[in-house]
FIPA-721423 format. One line per 3 residues: number of its first residue (from 0); their letters; for each residue y, z, x of C-alpha. Coordinates in Angstrom, 1 decimal. Each point is the difference from the previous one (the first is absolute). Example, Ala and Ser with C-alpha at 12.3 -4.5 7.8 and 13.67 -1.06 7.14 Angstrom:
! residues 2
0> as> -4.5/7.8/12.3; 3.4/-0.7/1.4
END
This chain:
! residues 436
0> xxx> -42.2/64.5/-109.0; 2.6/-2.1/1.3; 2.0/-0.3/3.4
3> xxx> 2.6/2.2/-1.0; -2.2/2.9/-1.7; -2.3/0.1/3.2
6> xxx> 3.4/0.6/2.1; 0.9/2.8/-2.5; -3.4/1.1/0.1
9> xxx> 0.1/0.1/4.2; 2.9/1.3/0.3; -0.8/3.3/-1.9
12> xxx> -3.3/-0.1/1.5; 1.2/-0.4/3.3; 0.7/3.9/1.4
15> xxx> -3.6/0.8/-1.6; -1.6/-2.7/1.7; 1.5/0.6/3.3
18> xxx> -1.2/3.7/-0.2; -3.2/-0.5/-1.0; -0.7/-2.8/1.8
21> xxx> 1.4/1.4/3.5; 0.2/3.3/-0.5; 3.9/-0.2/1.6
24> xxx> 3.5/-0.7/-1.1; 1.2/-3.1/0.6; 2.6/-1.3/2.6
27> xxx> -3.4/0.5/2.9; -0.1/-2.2/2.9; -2.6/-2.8/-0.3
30> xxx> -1.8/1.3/2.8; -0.8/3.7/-1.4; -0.8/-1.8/-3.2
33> xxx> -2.5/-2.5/2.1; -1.5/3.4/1.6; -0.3/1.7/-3.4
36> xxx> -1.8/-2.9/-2.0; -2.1/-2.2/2.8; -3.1/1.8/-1.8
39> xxx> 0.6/-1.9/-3.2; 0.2/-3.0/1.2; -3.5/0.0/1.9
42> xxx> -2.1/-0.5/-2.9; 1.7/-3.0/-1.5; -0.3/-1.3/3.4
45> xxx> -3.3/1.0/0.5; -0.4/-2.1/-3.0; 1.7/-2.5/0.8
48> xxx> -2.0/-0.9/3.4; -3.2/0.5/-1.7; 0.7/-2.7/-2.6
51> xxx> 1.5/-3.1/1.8; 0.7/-3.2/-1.7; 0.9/-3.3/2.0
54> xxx> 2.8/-2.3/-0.9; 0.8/-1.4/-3.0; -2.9/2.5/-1.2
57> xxx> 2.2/3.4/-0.3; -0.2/0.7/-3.5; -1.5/3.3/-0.2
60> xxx> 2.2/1.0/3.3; 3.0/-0.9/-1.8; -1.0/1.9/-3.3
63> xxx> -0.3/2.6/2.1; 3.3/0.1/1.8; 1.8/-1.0/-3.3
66> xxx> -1.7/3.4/-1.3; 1.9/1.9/3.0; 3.1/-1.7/-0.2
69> xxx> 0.3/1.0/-3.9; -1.3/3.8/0.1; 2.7/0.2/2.9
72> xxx> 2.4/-0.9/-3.1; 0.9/-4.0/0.8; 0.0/-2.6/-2.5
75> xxx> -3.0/-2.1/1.3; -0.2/-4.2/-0.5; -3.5/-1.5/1.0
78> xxx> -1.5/-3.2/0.9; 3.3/-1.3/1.5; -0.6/-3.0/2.2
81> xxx> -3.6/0.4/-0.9; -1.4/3.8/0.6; 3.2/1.3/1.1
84> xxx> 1.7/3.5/-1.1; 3.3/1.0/-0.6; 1.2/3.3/0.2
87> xxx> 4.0/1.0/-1.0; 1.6/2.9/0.2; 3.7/-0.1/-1.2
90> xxx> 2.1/3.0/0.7; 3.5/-1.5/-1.4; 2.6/-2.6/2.1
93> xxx> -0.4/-0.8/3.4; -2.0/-1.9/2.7; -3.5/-1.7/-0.7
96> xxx> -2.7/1.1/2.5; -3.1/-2.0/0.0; -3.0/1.9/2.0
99> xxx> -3.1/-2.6/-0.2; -3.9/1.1/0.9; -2.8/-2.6/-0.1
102> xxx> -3.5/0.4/-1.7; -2.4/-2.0/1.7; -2.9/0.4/2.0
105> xxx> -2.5/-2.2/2.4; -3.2/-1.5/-0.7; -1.3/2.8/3.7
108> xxx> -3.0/2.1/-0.5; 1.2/3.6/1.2; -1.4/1.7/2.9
111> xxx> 2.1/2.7/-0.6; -2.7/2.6/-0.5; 2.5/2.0/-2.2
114> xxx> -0.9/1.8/-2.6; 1.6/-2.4/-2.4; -0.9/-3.4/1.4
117> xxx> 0.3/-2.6/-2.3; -3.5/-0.9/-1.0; 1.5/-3.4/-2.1
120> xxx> -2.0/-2.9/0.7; 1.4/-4.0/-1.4; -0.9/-3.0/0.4
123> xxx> 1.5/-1.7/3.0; 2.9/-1.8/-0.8; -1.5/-2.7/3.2
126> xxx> -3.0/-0.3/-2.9; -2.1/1.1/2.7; -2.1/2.7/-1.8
129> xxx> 1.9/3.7/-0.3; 2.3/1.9/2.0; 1.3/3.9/0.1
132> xxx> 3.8/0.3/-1.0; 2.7/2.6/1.7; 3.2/1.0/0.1
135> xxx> -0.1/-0.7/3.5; 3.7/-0.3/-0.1; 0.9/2.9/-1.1
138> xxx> 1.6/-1.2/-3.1; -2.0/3.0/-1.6; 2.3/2.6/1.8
141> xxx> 3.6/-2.3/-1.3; -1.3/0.1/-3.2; -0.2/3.8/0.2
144> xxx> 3.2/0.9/1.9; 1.8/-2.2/-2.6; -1.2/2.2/-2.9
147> xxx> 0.8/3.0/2.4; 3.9/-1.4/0.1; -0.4/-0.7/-3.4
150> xxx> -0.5/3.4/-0.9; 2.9/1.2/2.4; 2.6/-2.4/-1.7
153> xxx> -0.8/1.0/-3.2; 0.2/3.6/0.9; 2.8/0.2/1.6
156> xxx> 2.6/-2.1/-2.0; 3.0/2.2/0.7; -0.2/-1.0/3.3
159> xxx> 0.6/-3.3/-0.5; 1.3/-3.0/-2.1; -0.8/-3.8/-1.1
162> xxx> -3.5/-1.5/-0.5; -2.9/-0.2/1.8; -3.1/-2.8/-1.0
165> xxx> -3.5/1.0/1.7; -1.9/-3.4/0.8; -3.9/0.0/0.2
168> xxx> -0.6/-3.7/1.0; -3.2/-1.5/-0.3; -1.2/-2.6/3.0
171> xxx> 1.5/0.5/3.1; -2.9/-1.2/2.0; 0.3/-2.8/-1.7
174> xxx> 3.6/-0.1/0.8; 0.7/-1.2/-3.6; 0.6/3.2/-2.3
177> xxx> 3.8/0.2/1.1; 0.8/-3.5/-0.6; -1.8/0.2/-3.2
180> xxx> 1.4/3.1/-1.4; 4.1/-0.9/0.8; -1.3/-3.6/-1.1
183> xxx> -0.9/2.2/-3.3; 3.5/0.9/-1.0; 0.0/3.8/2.8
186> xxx> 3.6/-0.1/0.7; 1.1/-1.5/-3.5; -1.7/2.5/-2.1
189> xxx> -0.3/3.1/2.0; 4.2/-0.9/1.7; 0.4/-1.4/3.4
192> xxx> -0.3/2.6/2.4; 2.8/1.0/2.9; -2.8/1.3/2.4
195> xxx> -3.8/-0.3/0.2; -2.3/2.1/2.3; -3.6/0.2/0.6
198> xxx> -1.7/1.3/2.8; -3.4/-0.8/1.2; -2.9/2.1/2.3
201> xxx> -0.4/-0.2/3.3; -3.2/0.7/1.7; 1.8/-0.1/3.4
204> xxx> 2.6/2.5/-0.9; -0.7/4.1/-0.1; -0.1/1.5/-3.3
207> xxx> 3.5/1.7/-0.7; 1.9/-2.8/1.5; 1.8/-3.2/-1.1
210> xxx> 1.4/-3.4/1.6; 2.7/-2.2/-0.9; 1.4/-3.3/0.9
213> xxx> 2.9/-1.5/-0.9; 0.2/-3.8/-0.4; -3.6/-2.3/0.6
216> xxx> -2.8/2.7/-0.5; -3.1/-2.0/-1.3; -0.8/-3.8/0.5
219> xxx> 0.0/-3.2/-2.4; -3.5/-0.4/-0.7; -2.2/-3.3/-1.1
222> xxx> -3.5/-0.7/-1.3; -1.5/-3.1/1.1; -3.2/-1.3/-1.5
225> xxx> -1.4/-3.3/2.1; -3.1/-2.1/-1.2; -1.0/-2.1/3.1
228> xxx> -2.2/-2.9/-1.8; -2.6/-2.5/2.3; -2.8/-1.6/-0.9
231> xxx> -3.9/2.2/-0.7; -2.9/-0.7/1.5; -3.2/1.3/1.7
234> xxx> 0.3/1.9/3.2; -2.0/-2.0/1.9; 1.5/-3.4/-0.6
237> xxx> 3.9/1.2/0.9; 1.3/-3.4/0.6; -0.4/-1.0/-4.0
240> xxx> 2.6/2.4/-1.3; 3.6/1.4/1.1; -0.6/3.5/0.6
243> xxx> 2.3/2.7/-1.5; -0.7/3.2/2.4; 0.6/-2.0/2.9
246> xxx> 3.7/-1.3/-1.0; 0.5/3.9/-1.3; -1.2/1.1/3.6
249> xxx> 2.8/-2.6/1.0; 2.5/1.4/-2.9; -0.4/3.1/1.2
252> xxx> 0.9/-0.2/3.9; 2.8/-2.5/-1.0; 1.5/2.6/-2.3
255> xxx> 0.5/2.5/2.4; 2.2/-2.3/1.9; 2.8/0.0/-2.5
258> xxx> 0.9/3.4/0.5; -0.5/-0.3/3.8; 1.7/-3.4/0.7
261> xxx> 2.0/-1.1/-2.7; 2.0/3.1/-1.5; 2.7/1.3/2.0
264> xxx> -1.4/2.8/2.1; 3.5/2.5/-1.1; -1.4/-0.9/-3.7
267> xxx> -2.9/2.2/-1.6; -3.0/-1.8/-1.7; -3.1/0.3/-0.4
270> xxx> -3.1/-1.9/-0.9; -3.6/1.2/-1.4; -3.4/-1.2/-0.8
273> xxx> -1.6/2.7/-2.0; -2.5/-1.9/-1.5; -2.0/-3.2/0.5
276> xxx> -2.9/-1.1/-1.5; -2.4/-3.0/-0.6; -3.8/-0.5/-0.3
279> xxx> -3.1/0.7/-1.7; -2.4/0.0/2.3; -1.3/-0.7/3.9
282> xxx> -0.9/-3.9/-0.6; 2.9/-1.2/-2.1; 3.4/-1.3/0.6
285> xxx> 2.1/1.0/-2.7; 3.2/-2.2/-1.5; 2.4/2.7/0.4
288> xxx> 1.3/3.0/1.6; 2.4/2.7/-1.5; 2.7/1.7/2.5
291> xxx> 1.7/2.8/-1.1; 3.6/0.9/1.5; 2.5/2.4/0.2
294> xxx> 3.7/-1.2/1.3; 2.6/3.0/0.7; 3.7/-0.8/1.3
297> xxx> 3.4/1.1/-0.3; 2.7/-2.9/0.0; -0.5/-2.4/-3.0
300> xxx> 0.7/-3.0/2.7; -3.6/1.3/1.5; -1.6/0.6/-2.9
303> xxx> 0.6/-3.4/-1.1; -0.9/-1.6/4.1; -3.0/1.9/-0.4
306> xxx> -1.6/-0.9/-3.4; 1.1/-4.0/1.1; -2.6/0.5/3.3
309> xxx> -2.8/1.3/-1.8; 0.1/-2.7/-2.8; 0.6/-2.8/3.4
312> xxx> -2.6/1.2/2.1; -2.5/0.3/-2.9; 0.4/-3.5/-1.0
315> xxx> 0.3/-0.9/3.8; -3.5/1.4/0.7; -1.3/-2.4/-3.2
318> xxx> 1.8/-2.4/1.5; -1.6/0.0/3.3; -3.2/0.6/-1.8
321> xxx> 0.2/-3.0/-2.6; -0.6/2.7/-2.5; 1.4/-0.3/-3.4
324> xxx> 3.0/2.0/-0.2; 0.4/4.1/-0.2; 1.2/2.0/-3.1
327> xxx> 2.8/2.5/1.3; 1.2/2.2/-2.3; 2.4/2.8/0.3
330> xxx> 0.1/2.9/-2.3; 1.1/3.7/-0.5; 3.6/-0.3/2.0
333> xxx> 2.5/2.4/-0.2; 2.8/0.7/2.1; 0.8/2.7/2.8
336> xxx> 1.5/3.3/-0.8; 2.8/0.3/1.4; 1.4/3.7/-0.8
339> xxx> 3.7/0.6/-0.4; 2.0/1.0/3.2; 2.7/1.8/-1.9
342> xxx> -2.4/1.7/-2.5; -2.3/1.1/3.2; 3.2/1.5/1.7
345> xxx> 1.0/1.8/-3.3; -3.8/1.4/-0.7; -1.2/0.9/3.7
348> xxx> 2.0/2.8/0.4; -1.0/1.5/-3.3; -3.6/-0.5/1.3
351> xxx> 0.9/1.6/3.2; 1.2/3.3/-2.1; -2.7/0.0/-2.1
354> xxx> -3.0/-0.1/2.4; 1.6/0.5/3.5; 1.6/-2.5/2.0
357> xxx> -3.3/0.0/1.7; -2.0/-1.0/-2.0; 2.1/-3.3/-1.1
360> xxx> -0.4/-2.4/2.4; 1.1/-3.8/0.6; -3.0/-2.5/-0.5
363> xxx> -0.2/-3.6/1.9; -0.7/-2.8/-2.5; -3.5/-0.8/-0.8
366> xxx> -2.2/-3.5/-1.1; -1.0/1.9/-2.7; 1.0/-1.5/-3.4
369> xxx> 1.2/1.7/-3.4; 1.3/-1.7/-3.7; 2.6/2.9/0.0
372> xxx> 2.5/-2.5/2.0; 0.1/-1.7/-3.2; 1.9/2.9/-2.2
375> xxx> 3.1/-1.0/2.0; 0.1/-2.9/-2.3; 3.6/-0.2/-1.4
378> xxx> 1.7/1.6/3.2; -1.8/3.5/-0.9; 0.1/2.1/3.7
381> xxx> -3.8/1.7/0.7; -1.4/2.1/1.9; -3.8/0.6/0.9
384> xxx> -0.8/2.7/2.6; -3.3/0.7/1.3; -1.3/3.5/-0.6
387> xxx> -2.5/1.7/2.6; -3.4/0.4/-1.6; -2.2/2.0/2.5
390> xxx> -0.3/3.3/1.7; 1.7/0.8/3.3; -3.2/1.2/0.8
393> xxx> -2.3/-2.7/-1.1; 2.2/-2.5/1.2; -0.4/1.4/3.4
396> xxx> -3.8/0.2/-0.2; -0.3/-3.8/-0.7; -1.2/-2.4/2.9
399> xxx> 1.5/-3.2/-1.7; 2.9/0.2/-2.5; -1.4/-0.4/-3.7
402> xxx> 1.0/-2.7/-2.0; 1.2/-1.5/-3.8; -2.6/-1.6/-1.5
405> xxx> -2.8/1.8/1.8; -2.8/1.2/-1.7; 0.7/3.5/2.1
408> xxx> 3.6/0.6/-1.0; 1.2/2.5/-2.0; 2.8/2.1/-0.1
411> xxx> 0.2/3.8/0.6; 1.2/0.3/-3.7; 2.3/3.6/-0.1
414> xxx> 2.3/-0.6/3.2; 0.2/-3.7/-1.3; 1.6/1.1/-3.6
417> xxx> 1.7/2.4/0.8; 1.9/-2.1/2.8; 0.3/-2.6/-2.1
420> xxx> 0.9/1.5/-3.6; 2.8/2.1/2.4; 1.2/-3.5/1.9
423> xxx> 0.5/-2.2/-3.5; 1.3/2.9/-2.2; 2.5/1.1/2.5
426> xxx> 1.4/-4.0/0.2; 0.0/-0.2/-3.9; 1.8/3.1/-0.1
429> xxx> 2.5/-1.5/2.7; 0.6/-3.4/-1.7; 0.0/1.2/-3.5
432> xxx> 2.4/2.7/0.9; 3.0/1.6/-2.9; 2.9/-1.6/-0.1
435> x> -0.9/-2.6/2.6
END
């Protein structure tokens, strides 16, 4: 069947399918819709958080959503940019809307205790034996409240007109899945978009709320991998070799000065060892020692001061040392977000009519990083909002705010989609509206 039998096809199908499907005429607000059909989006994300699959690894998550995006009646393109979906829904002339989720979990074990934990176990991608992986991220519950708006567009096509392309992008952790996918022809083959939206949970944020922020709204972030190199030897005869941990004990303290004494204190940066390691056992000093770093900043001028101190005091250290010199490598980049002021302004009050003006909120800027900055390639405006992800009342109950990335987080799943799938629906129906 080709393009133009599947729209003939749809377009008779259509008043059926909305019917049966919602049990209600069309022309419904997105948020009595979201009420109405929260229940069946549970199980796929049920599913979905049962069966995580870590960067560059989300094939069977993105056969999956590609499955959604097509019984919702898209035309569906896979393995864009690697295992990226496309989903587009054309509903004649007008604006192009692109609304972006990402697929990808962690390599966490979950301590969730839910009843659909994620029981997937990998190999470590540190090669240091296996590890649990999560959707610690919540990239489980975007996936699912993009299918939910999927479903509303293609429902409810009298109420609005143009084209809207559904993005499930692989490798967001790994900050390299946007890049890769526009890198892959996204805005050539699918058309350049005049908006993009995504939104992202919050586990500091109540359930049934959202948060917006117009300009800088996530920071520039950098990967830094630094092998400090010296000379082995046995531990009891320390003055035959050059020692590794020691100058990475130095490396270490000296780093922590370049935020605190070199970048102008009215700038944001920061600078962060996650990882270090070096050794085999109590008696021997090894050649080497690995350092692994995480750089976040806003202006580029920064970015750049800040990745030029690391790589100088890293070779200072060998310097003072007279080690042979450090490998410094930087990797998985990608620029701030910086969200549209105009399209915030145009979008907050729809949010404000569709959930309450109290439960839309202003958000500060965060250290936090994101590859959605990267859709506004080509001047495209964007918008990410953050969307509460847990109940007033559990959120009260908790002696420490929970966390991304934790092995503890999830989201309370109902309030979530329904705030969500109501919050993004309501702003596609907005930019994509008749005659606009």
């Amino acid at each position: 069947m080709n393009c133009f039998e599947r729209g003939v096809l749809k377009s008779l199908l259509m008043p059926f399918l909305v019917l049966t499907m919602t049990g209600v005429a069309a022309g419904e607000s997105p948020a009595k819709w979201a009420e109405k059909n929260i229940e069946s989006l549970i199980p796929l994300y049920e599913h979905l958080h049962q069966h995580p699959e870590l960067s560059y690894q989300e094939k069977e998550t993105a056969k999956r959503l590609a499955s959604e995006l097509e019984k919702a009646g898209l035309d569906v393109t896979t393995d864009v940019g690697g295992h990226g979906v496309v989903g587009v829904l054309r509903n004649g002339t007008g604006k192009v809307l692109l609304i972006r989720c990402d697929l990808d979990a962690l390599p966490i074990t979950e301590a969730t205790g839910l009843d659909f934990s994620s029981q997937v176990q990998v190999e470590n991608p540190t090669g240091s034996g296996t590890v649990g992986v999560m959707h610690a991220c919540g990239h489980d519950a975007h996936m699912s409240n993009l299918v939910g708006v999927a479903r509303f567009m293609a429902q409810h096509e009298e109420d609005w007109q143009g084209t809207v392309v559904f993005v499930g992008q692989p490798a967001e952790e790994r900050v390299g899945g946007a890049r890769a996918m526009l890198d892959d022809g996204l805005y050539r083959r699918f058309g350049r978009p005049d908006f993009a939206l995504a939104l992202h949970v919050s586990p500091q944020l109540a359930a049934g709320t959202i948060a917006y922020r117009g300009g800088f709204a996530m920071a520039n972030v950098d990967s830094a991998d630094i092998t400090v190199r010296g000379v082995g030897g046995h531990g009891a005869y320390p003055h035959t070799t050059v020692d590794p941990v020691v100058q990475a004990a130095q490396l270490v303290l000296s780093l922590q000065t370049i935020v605190s004494r070199e970048v102008n204190p009215i700038e944001s940066a920061v600078v962060t060892i996650g990882s270090i390691h070096a050794g085999s056992k109590h008696n021997i000093i090894s050649d080497q020692c690995h350092l692994q770093l995480t750089i976040r900043s806003y202006s580029q001028d920064v970015r750049k001061q800040v990745l030029a101190a690391i790589e100088r005091k890293a070779k200072g250290v060998a310097m003072a040392a007279g080690a042979p010199m450090p490998t410094v490598k930087f990797t998985e980049g990608t620029d701030a977000v910086f969200n549209d002021v105009d399209l915030v302004e145009r979008l907050v009050p729809v949010f404000r009519r569709s959930l309450g003006g109290e439960n839309v909120v202003e958000a500060p800027p965060t250290m936090g990083a994101e590859d959605f900055g990267m859709y506004a390639r080509d001047g495209v405006p964007i918008l990410m909002f953050r969307l509460g992800s847990i109940s007033p009342e559990r959120l009260s109950g908790l002696s420490r705010p929970l966390s991304l990335h934790s092995p503890l987080y999830y989201p309370d799943i109902r309030p979530t989609l329904v705030t969500g799938v109501t919050a993004m629906s309501s702003a596609a129906l907005d930019l994509l509206r008749k005659n606009d």
